[in-house]
N, CA, C and O atoms as a Tinker XYZ file with bonds, in Angstrom:
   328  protein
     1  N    -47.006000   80.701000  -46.989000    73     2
     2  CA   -47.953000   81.592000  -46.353000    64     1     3
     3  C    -48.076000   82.855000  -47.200000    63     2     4     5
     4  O    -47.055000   83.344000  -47.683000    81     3
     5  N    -49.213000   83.383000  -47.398000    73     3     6
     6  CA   -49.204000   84.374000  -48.462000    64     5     7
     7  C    -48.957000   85.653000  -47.721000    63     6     8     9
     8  O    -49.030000   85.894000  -46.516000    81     7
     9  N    -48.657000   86.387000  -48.710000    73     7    10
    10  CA   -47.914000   87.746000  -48.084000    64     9    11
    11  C    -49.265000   88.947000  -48.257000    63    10    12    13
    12  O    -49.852000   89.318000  -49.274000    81    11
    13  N    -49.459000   89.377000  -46.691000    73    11    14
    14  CA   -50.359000   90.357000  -47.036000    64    13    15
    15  C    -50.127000   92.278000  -46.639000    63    14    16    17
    16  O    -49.962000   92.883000  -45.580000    81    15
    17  N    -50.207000   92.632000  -47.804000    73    15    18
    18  CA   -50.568000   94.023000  -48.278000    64    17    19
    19  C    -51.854000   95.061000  -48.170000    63    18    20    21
    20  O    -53.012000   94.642000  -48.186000    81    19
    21  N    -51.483000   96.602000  -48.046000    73    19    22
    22  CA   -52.667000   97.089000  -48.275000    64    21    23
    23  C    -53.049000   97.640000  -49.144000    63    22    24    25
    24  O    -52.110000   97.631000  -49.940000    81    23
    25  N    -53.924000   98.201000  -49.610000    73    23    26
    26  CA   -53.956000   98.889000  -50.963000    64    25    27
    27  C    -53.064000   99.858000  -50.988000    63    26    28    29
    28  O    -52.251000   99.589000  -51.872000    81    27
    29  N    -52.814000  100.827000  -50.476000    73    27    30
    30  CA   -51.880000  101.784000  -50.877000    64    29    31
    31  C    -51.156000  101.155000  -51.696000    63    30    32    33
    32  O    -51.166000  101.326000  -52.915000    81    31
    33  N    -50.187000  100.053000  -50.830000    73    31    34
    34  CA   -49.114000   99.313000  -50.954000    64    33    35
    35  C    -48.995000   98.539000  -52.295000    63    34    36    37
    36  O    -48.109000   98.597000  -53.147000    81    35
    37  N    -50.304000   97.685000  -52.240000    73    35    38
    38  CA   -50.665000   97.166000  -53.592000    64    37    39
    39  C    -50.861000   97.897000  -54.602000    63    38    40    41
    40  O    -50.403000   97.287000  -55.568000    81    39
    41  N    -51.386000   99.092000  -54.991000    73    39    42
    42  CA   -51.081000  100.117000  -55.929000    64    41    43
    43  C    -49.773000  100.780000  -56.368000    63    42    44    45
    44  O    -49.618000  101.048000  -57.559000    81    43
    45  N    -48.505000  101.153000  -55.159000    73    43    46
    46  CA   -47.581000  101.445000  -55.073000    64    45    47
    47  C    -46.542000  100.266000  -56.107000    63    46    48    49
    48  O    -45.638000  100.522000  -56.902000    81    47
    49  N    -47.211000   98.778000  -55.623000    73    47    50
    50  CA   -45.951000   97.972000  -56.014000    64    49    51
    51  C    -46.507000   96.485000  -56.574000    63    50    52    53
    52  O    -46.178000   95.336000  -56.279000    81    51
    53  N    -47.905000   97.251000  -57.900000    73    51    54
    54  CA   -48.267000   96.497000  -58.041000    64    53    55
    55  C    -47.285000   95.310000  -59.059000    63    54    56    57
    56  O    -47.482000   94.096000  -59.001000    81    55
    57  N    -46.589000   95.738000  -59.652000    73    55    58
    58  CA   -45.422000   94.810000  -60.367000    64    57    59
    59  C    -44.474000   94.057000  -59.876000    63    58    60    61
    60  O    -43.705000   93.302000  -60.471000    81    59
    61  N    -44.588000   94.362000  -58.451000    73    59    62
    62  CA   -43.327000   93.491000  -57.537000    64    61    63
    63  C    -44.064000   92.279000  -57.192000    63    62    64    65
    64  O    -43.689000   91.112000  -57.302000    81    63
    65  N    -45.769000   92.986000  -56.522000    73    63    66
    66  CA   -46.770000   91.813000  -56.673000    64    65    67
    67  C    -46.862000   90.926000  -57.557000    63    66    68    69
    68  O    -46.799000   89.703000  -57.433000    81    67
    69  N    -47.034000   91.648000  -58.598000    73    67    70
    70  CA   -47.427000   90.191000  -59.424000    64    69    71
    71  C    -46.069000   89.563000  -59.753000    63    70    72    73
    72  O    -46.368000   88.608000  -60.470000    81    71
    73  N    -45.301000   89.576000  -59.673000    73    71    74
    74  CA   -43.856000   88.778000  -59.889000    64    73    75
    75  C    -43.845000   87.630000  -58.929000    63    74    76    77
    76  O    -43.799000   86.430000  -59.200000    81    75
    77  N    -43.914000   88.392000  -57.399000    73    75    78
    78  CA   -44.034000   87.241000  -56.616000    64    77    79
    79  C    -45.390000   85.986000  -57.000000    63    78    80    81
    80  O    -45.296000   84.795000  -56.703000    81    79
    81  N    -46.250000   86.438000  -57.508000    73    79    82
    82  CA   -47.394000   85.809000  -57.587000    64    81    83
    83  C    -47.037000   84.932000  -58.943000    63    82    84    85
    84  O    -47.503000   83.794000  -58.889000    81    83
    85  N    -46.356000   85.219000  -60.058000    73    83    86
    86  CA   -45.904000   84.551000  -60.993000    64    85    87
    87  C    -44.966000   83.527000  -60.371000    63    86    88    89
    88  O    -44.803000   82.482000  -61.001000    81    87
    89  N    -44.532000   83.640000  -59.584000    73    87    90
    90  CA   -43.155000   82.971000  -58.949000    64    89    91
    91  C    -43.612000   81.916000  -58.293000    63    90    92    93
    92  O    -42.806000   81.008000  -58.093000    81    91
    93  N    -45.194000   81.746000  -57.730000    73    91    94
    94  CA   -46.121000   80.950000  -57.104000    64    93    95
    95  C    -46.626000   81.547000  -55.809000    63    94    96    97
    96  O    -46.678000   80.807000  -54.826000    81    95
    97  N    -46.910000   82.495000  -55.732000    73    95    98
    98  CA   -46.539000   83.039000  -54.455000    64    97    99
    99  C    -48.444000   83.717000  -53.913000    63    98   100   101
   100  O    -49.419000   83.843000  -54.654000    81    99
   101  N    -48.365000   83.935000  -52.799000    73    99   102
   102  CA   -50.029000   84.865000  -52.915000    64   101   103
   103  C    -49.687000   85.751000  -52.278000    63   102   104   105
   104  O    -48.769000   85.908000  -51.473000    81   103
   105  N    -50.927000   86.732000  -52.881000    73   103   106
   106  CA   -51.107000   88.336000  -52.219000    64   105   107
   107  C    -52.571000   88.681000  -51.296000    63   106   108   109
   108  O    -53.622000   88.911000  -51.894000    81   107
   109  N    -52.519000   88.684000  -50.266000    73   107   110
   110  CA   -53.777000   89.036000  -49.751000    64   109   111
   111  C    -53.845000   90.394000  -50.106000    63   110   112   113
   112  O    -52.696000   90.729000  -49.816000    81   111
   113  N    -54.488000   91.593000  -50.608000    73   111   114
   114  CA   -54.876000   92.726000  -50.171000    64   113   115
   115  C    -55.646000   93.178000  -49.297000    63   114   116   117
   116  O    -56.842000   93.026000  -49.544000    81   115
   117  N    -55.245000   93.954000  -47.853000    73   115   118
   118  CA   -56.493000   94.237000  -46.816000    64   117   119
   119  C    -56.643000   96.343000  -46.977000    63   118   120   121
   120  O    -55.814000   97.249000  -47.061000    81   119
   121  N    -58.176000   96.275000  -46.945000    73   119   122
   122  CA   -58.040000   97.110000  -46.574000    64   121   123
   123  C    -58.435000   97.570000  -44.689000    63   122   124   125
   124  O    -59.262000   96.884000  -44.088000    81   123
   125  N    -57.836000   98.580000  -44.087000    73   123   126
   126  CA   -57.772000   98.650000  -42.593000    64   125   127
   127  C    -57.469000   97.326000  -41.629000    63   126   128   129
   128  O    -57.803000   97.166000  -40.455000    81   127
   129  N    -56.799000   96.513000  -42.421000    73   127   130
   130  CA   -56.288000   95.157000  -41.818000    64   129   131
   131  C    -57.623000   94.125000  -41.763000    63   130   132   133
   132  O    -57.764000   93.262000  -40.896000    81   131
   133  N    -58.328000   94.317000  -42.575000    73   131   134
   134  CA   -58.960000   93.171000  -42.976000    64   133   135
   135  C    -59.312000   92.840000  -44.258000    63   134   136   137
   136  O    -60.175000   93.421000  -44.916000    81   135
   137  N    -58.554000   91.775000  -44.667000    73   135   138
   138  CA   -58.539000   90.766000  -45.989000    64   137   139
   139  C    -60.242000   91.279000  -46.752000    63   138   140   141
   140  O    -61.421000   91.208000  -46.405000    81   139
   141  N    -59.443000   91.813000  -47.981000    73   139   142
   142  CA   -60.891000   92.015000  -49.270000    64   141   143
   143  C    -60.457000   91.486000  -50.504000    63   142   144   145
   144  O    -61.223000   91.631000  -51.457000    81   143
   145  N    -59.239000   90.822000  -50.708000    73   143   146
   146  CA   -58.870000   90.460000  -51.861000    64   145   147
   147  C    -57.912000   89.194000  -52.090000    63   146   148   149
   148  O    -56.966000   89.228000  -51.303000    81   147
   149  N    -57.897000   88.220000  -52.846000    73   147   150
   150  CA   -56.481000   87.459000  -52.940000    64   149   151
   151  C    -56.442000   87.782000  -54.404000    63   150   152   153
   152  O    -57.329000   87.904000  -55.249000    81   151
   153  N    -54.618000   87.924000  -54.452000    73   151   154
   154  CA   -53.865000   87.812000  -55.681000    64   153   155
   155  C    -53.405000   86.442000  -55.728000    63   154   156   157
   156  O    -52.798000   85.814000  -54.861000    81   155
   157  N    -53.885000   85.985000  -57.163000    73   155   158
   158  CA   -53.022000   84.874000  -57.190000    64   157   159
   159  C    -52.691000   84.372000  -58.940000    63   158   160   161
   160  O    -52.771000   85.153000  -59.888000    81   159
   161  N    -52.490000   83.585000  -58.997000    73   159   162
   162  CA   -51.772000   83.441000  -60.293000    64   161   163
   163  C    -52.730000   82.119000  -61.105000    63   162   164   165
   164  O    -52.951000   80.910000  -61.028000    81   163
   165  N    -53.034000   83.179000  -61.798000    73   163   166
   166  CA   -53.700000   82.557000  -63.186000    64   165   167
   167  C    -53.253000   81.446000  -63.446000    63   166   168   169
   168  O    -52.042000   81.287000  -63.595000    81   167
   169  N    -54.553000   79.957000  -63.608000    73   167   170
   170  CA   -54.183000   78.918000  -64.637000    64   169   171
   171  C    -55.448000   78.830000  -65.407000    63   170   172   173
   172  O    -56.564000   78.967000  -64.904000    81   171
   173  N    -55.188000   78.574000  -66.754000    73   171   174
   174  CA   -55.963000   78.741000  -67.609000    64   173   175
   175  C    -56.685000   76.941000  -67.675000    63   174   176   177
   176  O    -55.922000   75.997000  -67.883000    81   175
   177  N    -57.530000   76.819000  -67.557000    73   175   178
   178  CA   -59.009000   75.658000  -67.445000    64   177   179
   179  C    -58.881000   75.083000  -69.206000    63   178   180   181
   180  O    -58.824000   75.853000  -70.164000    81   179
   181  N    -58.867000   74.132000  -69.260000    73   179   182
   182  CA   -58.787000   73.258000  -70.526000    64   181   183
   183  C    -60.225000   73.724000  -71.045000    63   182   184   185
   184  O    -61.127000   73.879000  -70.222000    81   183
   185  N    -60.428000   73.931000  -72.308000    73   183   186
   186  CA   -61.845000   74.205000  -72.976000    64   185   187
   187  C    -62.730000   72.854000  -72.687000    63   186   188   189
   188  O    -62.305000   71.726000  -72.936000    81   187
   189  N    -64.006000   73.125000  -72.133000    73   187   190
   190  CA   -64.859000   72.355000  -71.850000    64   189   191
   191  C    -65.139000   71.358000  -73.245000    63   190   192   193
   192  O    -64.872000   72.019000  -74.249000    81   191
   193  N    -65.483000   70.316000  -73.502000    73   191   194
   194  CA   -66.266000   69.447000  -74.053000    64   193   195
   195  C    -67.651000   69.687000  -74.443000    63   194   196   197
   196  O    -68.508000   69.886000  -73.583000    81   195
   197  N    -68.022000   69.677000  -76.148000    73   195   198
   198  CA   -69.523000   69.698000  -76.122000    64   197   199
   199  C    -69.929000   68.232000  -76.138000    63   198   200   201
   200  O    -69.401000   67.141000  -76.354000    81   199
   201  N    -70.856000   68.617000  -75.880000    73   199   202
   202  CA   -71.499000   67.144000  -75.790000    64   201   203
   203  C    -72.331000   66.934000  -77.634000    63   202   204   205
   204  O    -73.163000   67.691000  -78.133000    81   203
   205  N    -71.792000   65.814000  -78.191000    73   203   206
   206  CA   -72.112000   65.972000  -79.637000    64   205   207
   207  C    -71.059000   66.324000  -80.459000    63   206   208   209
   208  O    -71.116000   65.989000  -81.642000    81   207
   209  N    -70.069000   66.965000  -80.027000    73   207   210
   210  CA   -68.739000   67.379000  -80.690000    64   209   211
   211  C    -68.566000   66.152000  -81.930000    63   210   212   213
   212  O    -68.667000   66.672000  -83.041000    81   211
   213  N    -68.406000   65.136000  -81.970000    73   211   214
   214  CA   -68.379000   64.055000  -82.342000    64   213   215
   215  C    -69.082000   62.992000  -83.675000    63   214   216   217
   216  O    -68.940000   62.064000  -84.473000    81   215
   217  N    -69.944000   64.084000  -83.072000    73   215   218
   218  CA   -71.347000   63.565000  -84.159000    64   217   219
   219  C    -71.212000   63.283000  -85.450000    63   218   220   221
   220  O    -70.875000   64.320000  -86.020000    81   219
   221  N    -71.323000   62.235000  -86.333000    73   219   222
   222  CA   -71.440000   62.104000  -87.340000    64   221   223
   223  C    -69.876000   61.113000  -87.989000    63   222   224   225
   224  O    -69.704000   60.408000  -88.984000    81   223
   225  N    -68.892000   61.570000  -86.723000    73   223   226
   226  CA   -67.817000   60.841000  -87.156000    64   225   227
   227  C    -67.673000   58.982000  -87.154000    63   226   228   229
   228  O    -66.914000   58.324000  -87.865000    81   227
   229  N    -68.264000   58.668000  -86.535000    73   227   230
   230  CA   -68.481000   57.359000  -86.437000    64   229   231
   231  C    -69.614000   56.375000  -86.494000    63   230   232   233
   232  O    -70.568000   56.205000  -85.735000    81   231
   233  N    -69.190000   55.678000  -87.776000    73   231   234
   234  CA   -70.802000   55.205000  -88.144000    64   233   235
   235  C    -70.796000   53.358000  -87.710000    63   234   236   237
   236  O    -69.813000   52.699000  -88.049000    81   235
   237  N    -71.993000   52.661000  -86.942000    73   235   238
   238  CA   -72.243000   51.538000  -86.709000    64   237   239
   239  C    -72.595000   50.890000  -87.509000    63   238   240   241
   240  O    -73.475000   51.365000  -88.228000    81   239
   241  N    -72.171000   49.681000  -87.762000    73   239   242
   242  CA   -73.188000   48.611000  -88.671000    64   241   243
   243  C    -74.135000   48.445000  -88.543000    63   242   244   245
   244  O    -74.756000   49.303000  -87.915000    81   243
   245  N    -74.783000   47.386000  -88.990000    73   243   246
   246  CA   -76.674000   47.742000  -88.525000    64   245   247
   247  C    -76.656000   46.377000  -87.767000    63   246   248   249
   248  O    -77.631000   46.135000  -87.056000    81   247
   249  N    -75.621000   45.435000  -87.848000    73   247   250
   250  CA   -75.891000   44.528000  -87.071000    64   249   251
   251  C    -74.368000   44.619000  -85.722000    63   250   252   253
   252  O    -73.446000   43.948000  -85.259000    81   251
   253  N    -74.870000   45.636000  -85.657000    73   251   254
   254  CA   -73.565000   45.501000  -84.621000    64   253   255
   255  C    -73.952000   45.012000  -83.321000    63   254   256   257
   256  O    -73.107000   44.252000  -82.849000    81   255
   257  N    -75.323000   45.278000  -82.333000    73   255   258
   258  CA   -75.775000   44.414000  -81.893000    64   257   259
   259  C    -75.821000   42.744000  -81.553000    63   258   260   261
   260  O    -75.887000   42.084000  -80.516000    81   259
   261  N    -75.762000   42.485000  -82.764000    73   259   262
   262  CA   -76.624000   41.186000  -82.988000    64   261   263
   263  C    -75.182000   40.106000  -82.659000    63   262   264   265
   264  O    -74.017000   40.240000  -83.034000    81   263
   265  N    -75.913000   38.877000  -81.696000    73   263   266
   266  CA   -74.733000   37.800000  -81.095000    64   265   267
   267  C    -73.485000   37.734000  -82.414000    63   266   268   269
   268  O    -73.629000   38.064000  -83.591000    81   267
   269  N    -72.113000   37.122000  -81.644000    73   267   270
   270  CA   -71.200000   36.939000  -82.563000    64   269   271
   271  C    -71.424000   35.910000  -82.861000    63   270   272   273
   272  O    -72.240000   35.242000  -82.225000    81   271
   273  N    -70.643000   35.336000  -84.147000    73   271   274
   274  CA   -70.628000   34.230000  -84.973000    64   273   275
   275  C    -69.719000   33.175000  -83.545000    63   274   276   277
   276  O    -68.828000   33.405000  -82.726000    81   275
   277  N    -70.893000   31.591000  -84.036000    73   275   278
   278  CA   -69.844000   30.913000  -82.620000    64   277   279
   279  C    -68.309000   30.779000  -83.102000    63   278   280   281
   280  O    -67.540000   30.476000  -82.190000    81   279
   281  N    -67.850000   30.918000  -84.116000    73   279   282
   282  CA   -66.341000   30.910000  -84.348000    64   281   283
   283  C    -65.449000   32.054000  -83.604000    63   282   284   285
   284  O    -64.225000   31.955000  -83.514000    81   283
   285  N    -66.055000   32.948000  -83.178000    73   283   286
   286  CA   -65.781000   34.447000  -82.707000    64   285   287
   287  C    -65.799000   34.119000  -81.454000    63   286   288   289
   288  O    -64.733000   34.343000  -80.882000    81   287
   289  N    -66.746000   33.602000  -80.726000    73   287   290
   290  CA   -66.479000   33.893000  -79.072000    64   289   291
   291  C    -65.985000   32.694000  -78.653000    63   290   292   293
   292  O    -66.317000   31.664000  -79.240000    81   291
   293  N    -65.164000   32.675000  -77.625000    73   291   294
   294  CA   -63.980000   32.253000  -76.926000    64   293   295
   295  C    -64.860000   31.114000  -76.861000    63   294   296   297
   296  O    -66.088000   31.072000  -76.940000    81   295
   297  N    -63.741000   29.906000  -76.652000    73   295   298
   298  CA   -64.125000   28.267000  -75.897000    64   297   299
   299  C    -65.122000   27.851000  -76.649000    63   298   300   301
   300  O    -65.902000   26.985000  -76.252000    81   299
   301  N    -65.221000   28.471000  -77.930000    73   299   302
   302  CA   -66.320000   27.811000  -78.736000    64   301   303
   303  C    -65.664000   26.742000  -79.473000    63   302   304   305
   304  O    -64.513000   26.824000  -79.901000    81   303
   305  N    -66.444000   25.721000  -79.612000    73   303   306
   306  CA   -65.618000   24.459000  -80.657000    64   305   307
   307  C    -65.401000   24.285000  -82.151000    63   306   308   309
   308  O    -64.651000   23.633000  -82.877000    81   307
   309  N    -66.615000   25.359000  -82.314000    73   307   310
   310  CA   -67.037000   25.468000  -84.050000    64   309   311
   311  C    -66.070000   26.033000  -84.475000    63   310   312   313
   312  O    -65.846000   27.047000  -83.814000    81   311
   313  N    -65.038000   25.797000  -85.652000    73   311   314
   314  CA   -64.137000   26.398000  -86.814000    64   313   315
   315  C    -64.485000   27.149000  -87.513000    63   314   316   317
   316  O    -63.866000   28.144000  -87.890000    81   315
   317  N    -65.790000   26.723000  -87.885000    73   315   318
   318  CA   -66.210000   27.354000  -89.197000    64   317   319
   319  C    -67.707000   28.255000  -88.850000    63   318   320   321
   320  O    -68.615000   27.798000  -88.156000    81   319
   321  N    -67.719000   29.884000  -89.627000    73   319   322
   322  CA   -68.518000   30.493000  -89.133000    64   321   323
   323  C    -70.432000   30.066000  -89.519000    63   322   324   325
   324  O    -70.522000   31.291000  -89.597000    81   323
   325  N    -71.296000   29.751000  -89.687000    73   323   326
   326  CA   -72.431000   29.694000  -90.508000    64   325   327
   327  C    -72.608000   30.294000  -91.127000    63   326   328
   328  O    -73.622000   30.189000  -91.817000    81   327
């Protein structure tokens, strides 16, 4: 349950705050006993993905498409490729 403070209080002891809040902990700040703030403890978000990042690293054949040889796909009888 998070622990709630008022500003005075939270100004007074703002380093005790954030300790508890490092520790896992939350801080409501109210002012006149009603909630205007949560303290809480930073996690830093993995860097987003561009889209394209990638580009250029991987190149296709030109027949990469095109059916496999019947020696290649399964339960085929042929040995030998054409």
């Amino acid at each position: 349950m998070p622990t709630t403070v008022n500003i005075h209080e939270a100004k007074t002891h703002l380093s005790r705050l954030l300790e508890s809040v490092a520790a896992g902990g939350e801080v409501i700040i109210a002012r006149a006993g009603r909630p205007i703030a949560r303290l809480s403890a930073y996690t830093e978000e993995p860097p987003r993905r561009r889209f394209g990042q990638d580009a250029g690293l991987v190149e296709l054949a030109l027949d990469f498409n095109e059916p496999l040889p019947p020696a290649w796909v399964l339960g085929s009888d042929s040995d030998t490729p054409d």
